[in-house]
Every structure is written in C-alpha cells, then in structure tokens.
LOLUMZA-535684 format. One record per residue (C-alpha): residue in three letters; x, y, z. Coordinates in steps of 0.05 Angstrom, whole numbers, padded with zeros to 5 digits, always signed. Layout:
% LOLUMZA-535684
ALAXYZ
...
% end
This chain:
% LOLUMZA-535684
UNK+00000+00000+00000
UNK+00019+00076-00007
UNK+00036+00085+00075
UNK+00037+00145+00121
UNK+00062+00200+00076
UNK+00009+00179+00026
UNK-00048+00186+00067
UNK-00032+00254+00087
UNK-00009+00274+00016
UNK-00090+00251+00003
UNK-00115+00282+00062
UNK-00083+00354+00046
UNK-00120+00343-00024
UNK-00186+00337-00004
UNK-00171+00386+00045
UNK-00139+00442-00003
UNK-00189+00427-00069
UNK-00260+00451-00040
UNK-00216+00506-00002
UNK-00181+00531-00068
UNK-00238+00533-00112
UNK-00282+00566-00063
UNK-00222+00618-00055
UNK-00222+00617-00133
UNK-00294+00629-00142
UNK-00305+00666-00090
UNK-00264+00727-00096
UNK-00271+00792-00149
UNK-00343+00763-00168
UNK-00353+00828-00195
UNK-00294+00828-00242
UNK-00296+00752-00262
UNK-00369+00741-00276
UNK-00397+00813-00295
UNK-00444+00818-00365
UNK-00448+00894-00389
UNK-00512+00907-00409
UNK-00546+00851-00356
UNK-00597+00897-00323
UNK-00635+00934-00382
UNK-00633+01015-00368
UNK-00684+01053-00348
UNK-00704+01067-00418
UNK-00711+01004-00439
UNK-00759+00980-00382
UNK-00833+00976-00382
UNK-00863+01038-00367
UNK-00937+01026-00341
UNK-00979+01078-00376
UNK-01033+01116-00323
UNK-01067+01158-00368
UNK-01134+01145-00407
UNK-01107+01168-00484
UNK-01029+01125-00460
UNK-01086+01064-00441
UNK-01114+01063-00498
UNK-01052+01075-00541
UNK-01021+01015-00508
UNK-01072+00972-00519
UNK-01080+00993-00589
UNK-01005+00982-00593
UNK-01009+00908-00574
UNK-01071+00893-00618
UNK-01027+00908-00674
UNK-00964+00859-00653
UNK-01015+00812-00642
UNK-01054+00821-00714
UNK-00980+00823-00737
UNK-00963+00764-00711
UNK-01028+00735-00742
UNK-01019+00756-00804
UNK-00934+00732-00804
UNK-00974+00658-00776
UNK-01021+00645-00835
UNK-00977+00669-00876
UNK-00927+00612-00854
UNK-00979+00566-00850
UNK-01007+00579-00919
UNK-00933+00562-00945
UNK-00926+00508-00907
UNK-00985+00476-00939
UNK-00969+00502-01007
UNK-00904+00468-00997
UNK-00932+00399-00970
UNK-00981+00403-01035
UNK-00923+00410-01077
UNK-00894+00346-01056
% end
C-alpha cells in the first residue's frame, strides 16, 4: 500500500481542493463574472402607462403585434401547406 506520507499527501488534497476553488470562485465576483448590459436601463424597461389616451394607445399598440403576428402565422402556414401540396 501507499503508507503514512500517502495518506496525508490525500488528506491535504481533499482538504486544499474545496478550499481553493471556493477561494477561486469566490473572490472579485464582480470582475470575473460581470455581463455589461445585464440589467436593461431605465429606458428600456416597461413603463406602465396611467393615463386614459397612454391606455388606450397601449392597448392599441399590442392589438397590432398581435394582428401582426397573425398575419406573419397564416402566412407561414399557408406556405407550409403550399409546400406539402407540392410534394
């Protein structure tokens, strides 16, 4: 077998790994692991609309994506099929 001096060569490895990485990961978080850009700016982030006329314009707004949308579905849809057909 490996002895004495093995044993505490293994023993000072499972000691020293969890320690090291945690000393790894764990410091400058900040500077290792920071995304510019992450949080969106305030410009970019939903701004709930409390007047009547911004209500409505809202709302009008997302009936459009969703006709849109619509529209950009059957559209694929109506391909699709024209494409199955063809085959």
């Amino acid at each position: 077998m490996g002895g004495p001096r093995l044993e505490v060569f293994k023993f000072g490895m499972y000691i020293m790994l969890p320690i090291a990485s945690m000393w790894y990961f764990g410091t400058n978080l900040d500077g290792k692991f920071s995304v510019d850009g992450f949080w969106p700016s305030s410009d970019m982030t939903h701004k709930i609309p409390f007047d009547r006329d911004e209500l409505k314009a809202e709302a009008e707004r997302l009936r459009q994506e969703r006709l849109e949308r619509k529209a950009r579905r059957e559209q694929l849809a109506a391909a699709a099929q024209k494409f199955r057909s063809e085959e």
